[in-house]
VEXMI-396272 format. One record per residue (C-alpha): residue in three letters; z, x, y. Coordinates in pm, whole numbers, plus 50000, padded with zeros to 5 digits. Each point is the difference from the previous one (the first is absolute). Layout:
ALAZXY...
% end
This chain:
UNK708044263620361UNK496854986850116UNK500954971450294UNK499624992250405UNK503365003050144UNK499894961650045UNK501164993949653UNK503285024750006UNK502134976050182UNK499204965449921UNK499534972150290UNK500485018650344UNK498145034549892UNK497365006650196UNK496145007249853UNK498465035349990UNK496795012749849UNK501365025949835UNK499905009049624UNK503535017849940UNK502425002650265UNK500915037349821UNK496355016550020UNK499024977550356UNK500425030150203UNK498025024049765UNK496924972449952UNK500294993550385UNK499565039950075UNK496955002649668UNK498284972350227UNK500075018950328UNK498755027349881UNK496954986749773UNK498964984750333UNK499895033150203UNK498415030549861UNK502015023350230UNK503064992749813UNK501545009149687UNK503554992349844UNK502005026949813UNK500414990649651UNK503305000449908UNK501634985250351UNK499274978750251UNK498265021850247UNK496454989550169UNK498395029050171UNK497305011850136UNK497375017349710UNK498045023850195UNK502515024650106UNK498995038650017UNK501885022749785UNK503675005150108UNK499375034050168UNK497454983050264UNK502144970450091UNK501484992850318UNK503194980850038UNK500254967649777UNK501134967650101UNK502414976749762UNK501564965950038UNK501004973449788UNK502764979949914UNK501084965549770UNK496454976649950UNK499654972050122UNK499055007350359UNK495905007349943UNK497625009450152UNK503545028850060UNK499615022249819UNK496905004949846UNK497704982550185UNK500435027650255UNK498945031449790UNK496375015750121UNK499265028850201UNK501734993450325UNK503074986849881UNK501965005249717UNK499585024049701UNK502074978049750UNK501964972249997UNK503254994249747UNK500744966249847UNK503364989849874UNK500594963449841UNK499674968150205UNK502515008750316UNK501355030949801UNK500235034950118UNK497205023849756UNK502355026049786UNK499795033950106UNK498085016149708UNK496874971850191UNK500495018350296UNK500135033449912UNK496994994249807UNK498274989150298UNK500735030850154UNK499095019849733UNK496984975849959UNK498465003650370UNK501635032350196UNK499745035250000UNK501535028450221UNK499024980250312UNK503064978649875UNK500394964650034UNK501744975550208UNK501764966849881UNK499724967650204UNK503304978849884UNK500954971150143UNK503874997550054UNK501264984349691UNK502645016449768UNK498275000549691UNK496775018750155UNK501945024950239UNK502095007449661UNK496325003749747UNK497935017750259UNK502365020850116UNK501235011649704UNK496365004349869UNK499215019050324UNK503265026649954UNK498605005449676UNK496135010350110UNK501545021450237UNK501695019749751UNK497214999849817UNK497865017150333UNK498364971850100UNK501374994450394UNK500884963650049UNK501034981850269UNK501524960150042UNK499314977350258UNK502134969750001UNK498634965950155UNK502494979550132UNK498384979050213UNK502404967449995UNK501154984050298UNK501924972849849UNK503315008849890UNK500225026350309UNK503454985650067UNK500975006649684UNK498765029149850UNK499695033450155UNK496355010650078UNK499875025549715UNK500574969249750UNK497424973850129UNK497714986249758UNK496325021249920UNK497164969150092UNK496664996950074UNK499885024850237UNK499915032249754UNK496394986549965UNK499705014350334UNK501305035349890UNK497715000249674UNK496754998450284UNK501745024550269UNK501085028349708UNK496784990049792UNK497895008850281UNK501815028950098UNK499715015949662UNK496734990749967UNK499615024450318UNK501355025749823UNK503625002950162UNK502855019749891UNK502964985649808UNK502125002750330UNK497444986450181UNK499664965249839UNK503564996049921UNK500625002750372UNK497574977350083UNK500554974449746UNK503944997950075UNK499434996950361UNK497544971749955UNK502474988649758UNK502925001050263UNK497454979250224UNK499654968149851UNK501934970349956UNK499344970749747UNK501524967149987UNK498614968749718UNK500444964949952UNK499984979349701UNK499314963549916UNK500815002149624UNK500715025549694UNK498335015549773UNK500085002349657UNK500275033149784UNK497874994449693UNK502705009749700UNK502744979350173UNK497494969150065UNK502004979450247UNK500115008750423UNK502675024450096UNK501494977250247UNK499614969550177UNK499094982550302UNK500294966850120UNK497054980850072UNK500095003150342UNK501655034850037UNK498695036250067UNK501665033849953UNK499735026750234UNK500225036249984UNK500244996749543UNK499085036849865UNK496774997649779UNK501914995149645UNK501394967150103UNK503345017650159UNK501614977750235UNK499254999150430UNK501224998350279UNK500214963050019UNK498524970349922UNK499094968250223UNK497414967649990UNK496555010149974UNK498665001250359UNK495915005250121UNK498085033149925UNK500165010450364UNK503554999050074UNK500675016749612UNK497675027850087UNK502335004250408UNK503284998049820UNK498705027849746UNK498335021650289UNK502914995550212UNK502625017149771UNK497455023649928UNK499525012950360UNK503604993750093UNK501165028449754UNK497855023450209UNK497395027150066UNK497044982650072UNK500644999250468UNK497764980050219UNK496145011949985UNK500845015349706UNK496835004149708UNK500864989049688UNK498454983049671UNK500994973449818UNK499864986349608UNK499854964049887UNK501105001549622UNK499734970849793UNK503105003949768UNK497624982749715UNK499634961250026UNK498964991850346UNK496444996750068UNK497555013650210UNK500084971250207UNK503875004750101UNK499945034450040UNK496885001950236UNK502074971650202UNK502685025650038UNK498215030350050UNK498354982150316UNK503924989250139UNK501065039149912UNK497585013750161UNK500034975650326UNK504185008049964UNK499405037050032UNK497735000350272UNK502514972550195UNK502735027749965UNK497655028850151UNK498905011149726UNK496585015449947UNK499244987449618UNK496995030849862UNK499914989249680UNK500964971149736UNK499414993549660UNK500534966949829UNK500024997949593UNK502104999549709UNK501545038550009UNK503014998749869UNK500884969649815UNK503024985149832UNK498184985649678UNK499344965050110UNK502754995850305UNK498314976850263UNK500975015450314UNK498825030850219UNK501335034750170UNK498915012150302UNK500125037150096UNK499745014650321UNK499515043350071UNK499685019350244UNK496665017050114UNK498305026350158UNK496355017349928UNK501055017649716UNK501454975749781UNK496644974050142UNK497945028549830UNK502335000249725UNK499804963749918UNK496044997850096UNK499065027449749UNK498064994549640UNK502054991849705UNK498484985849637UNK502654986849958UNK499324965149902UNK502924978350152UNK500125013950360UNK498554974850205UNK498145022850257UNK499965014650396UNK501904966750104UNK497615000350291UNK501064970750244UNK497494973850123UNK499585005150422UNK497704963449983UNK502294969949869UNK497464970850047UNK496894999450176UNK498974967050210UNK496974980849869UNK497095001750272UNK499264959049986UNK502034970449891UNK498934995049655UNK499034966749924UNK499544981450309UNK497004981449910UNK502644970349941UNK500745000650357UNK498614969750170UNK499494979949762UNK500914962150138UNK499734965949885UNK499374970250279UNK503414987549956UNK503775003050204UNK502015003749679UNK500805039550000UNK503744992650078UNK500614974849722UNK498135024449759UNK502465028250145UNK503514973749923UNK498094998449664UNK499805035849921UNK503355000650157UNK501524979849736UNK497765019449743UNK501685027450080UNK503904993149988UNK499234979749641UNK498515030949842UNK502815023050180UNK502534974249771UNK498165001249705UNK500025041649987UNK502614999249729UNK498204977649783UNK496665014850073UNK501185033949886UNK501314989349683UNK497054985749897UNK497545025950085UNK502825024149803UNK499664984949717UNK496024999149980UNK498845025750249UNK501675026450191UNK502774976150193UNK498215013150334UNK499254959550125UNK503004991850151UNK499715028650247UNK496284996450010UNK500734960950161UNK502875014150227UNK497525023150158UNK497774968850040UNK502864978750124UNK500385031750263UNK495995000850055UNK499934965250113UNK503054999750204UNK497835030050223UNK496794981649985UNK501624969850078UNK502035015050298UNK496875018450122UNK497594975550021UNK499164971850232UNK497104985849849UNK499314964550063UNK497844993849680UNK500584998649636UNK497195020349871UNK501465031550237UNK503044999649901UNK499804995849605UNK497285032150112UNK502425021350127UNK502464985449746UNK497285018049748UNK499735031050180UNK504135006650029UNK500204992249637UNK497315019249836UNK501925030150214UNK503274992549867UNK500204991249655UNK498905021349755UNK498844995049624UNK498024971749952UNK501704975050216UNK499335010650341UNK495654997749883UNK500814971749849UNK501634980550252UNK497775018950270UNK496894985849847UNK501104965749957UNK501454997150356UNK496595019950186UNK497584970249797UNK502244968150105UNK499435016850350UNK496555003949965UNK499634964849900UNK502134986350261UNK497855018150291UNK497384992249857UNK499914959449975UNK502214977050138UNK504035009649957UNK501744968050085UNK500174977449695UNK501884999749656UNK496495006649831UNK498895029850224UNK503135011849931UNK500194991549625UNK496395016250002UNK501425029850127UNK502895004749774UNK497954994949703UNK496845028050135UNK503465027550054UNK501214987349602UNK496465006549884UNK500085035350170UNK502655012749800UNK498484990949713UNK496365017450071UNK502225031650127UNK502214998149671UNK498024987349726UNK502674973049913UNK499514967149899UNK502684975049950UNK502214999649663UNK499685042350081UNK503554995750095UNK499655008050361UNK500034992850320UNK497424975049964UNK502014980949773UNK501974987250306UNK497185005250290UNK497614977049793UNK501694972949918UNK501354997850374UNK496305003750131UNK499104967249748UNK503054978350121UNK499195011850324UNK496164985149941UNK501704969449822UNK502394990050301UNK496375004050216UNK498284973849727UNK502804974450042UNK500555004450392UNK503555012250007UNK501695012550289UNK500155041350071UNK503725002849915UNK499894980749691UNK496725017849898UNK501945036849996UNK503034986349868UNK497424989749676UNK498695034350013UNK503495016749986UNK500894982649743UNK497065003749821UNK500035035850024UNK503675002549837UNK498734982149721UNK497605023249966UNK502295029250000UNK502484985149784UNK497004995949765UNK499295035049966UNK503115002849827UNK498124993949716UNK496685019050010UNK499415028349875UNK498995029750299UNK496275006449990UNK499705023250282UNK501905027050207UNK502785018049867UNK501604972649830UNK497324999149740UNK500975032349888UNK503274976449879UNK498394974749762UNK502394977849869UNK503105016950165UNK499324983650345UNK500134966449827UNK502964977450183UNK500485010450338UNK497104988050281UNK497725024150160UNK501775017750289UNK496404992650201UNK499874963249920UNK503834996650090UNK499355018250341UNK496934977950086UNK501984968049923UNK503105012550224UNK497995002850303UNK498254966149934UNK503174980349955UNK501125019450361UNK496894981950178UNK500344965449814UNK503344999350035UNK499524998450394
% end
């Protein structure tokens, strides 16, 4: 059977590169270890350890984990020198047999003994423990620590039956290191369950995921709906309410956390932000900024923090976080050397958050003026500018979706916001300062190729305006048509590019038009807006020469540029006044 899981359950499976859902696990552990030499995987189970072991007689005590697949970089991504000595996989979210583990054992440890890192589910406290009763009548001393580091169900379930999360990565580093040191059997399992009894983990999830041979998510969530405190299989949490912001997610999670204990006032500790598989780095370095803020509200003193994917649930879109207790031991424990690939390092904490620029960047705009009193009609202008593009931040977005990265409509609400400031801020009595500062506040807040864009055009129409004469429809219609011819030296457009341009230049030659034929101002700009719509309606129908659209070819046919549409919006605001 040679297929993705997307074609085993018709219209609502989900897509997986994967070539049989039977062997994925096997081909998933064959292509972790071809890309690390330290590794090796035992041929007739699905073992990964480490290939550079001394003979049995010379080894000190061996560490083991594992558990179902499905949660990489756990297990194997955390075998090296350091940390583990061998990590079992069972089936997507399925406990390995015993004969895997046992094998392990056999595989990795010697009279040292070994010690088994479980986390708390039934199927792996009944394989490993089982596998370990059996090494020890075979002389090999073996000892089980059981992770069971769940918060969420705590009024539920006794302690000793919480879930196993992401903080047994935690316990792979603390009883890696400490064999690594050389410790005895007792030594490290005391250790490790101690740490173990230390931390608490609580995660939150904005969707399922999707085991490969079944092909469709494992449960559902409505579109606007999160699930606290879900165990990493898919099992069902705590609760579930309306998705809320990152920052009060990441308090509610920290709260129950610290409200079930051990971690007083002044109190060291570290803490883990695990991405459960589909958020992005984006999200979780938002929340690893509120947790750590949180902890240090609460009187905490935060030594270190990691941020990654450590523990996943396949492709769940959520995150964990994982809080333990600290002291100079375990800080040594945590900042020793590993090779092991998927431990993401000291966790060292930044002590400098942002550092204040020496000079005001970009203040060469600054007194620019123009011989003129009309700096408060340009500010109603820009005024109006501003709510019209705030309105059009629906359609904006859908546009730029559907030939660029859908980013516009935010990109214009941070302008609308921009101006609003400027406008609030400034006192100027002349046009030329104004549209200068307008420049200035713009090029800082929009990013992409709007803000230089509209930067550009805005800092030339000033420059022309201070300096010539300011007053008239043609200085001004001279003005408006130096800024349109900006944007196209800074771009490399020309009109029928489907741009911009194809509203800003046909505005700029009604503009010169009304000038030819002596209209009055208001009429003039009520030309130019509705020039410019034509324009942007027109681009409907060309075909994307530059920018990311071009990448699109025929596909962006039928809709109007997002740029175009945006220029035309504000222009209809100032000829509509």
């Amino acid at each position: 059977m040679k297929q993705g899981a997307g074609e085993l359950q018709g219209g609502n499976s989900v897509k997986k590169l994967i070539n049989d859902p039977r062997r994925v696990v096997r081909e998933m552990l064959e292509g972790i270890v071809s890309l690390n030499p330290n590794l090796a995987l035992l041929a007739e189970h699905d073992v990964v350890i480490r290939n550079n072991l001394p003979e049995p007689a010379l080894r000190g005590v061996a560490v083991i984990s594992g558990g179902g697949a499905g949660h990489e970089p756990a297990h194997a991504g955390y075998v090296g020198a350091g940390m583990l000595h061998a990590a079992v996989a069972g089936d997507v979210f399925t406990s390995p047999s015993v004969d895997a583990v046992l094998a392990a054992i056999h595989a990795v440890a010697g009279p040292a003994g070994a010690v088994l890192i479980v986390k708390n589910y039934t199927g792996d406290r009944l394989n490993f423990g089982l596998a370990a009763e059996i090494a020890r009548s075979g002389g090999i001393p073996t000892e089980i620590i059981v992770v069971a580091d769940d918060i969420a169900l705590r009024e539920i379930v006794p302690k000793d039956r919480s879930r196993g999360l992401a903080g047994t990565v935690l316990i792979h580093k603390i009883a890696g290191a400490l064999a690594e040191q050389g410790q005895s059997l007792q030594t490290i399992a005391a250790a490790a369950r101690a740490a173990a009894a230390s931390i608490r983990t609580m995660g939150v999830a904005l969707g399922a995921c999707t085991i490969p041979a079944i092909g469709v998510p494992s449960f559902e969530l409505g579109a606007d709906e999160i699930e606290f405190g879900l165990g990493i299989h898919g099992e069902p949490g705590m609760a579930r309410q309306k998705i809320d912001s990152a920052d009060a997610i990441t308090d509610r999670l920290l709260s129950l956390i610290l409200d079930d204990g051990g971690y007083p006032a002044g109190g060291r500790v570290a803490v883990l932000i695990n991405n459960l598989g589909g958020t992005t780095q984006m999200e979780l370095s938002v929340i690893a900024r509120r947790a750590l803020a949180y902890l240090r509200e609460q009187g905490l003193k935060v030594e270190r923090a990691w941020a990654g994917t450590l523990l996943s649930a396949l492709e769940m879109p959520g995150f964990s976080l994982s809080v333990i207790a600290v002291d100079e031991e375990r800080l040594d424990l945590f900042d020793s050397a590993t090779q092991a690939l998927s431990w993401p390092g000291p966790g060292a904490l930044s002590q400098t958050i942002a550092i204040a620029t020496s000079s005001d960047v970009g203040s060469a705009e600054e007194g620019m003026a123009s011989s003129d009193s009309l700096g408060a009609l340009v500010r109603t202008a820009a005024l109006a500018c501003a709510t019209a593009l705030e309105a059009a931040e629906p359609q904006l977005t859908e546009l730029d979706r559907k030939a660029g990265d859908g980013d516009l409509g935010v990109s214009m609400c941070r302008a609308a916001d921009a101006i609003r400031a400027s406008c609030n801020a400034d006192k100027s009595d002349s046009a030329a300062a104004v549209l200068s500062l307008l420049a200035k506040e713009l090029r800082r807040a929009i990013g992409g190729s709007s803000g230089p864009f509209y930067a550009i055009g805005l800092l030339r129409a000033a420059r022309r305006l201070a300096a010539g004469p300011s007053t008239s429809l043609g200085d001004w219609s001279d003005a408006f048509a130096q800024g349109v011819e900006a944007v196209s030296e800074l771009g490399g457009a020309r009109p029928g590019d489907r741009t911009m341009l194809d509203a800003l230049v046909p505005a700029a030659e009604a503009l010169a038009d009304a000038v030819r034929r002596n209209l009055p101002p208001a009429q003039a700009w009520r030309l130019a807006a509705e020039a410019a719509t034509a324009g942007a309606k027109a681009t409907a129908a060309m075909r994307p020469r530059l920018g990311r659209a071009s990448y699109l070819g025929d596909r962006a046919l039928g809709s109007p540029d997002g740029g175009a549409v945006a220029v035309s919006t504000w222009l209809e605001a100032i000829g509509g006044r």
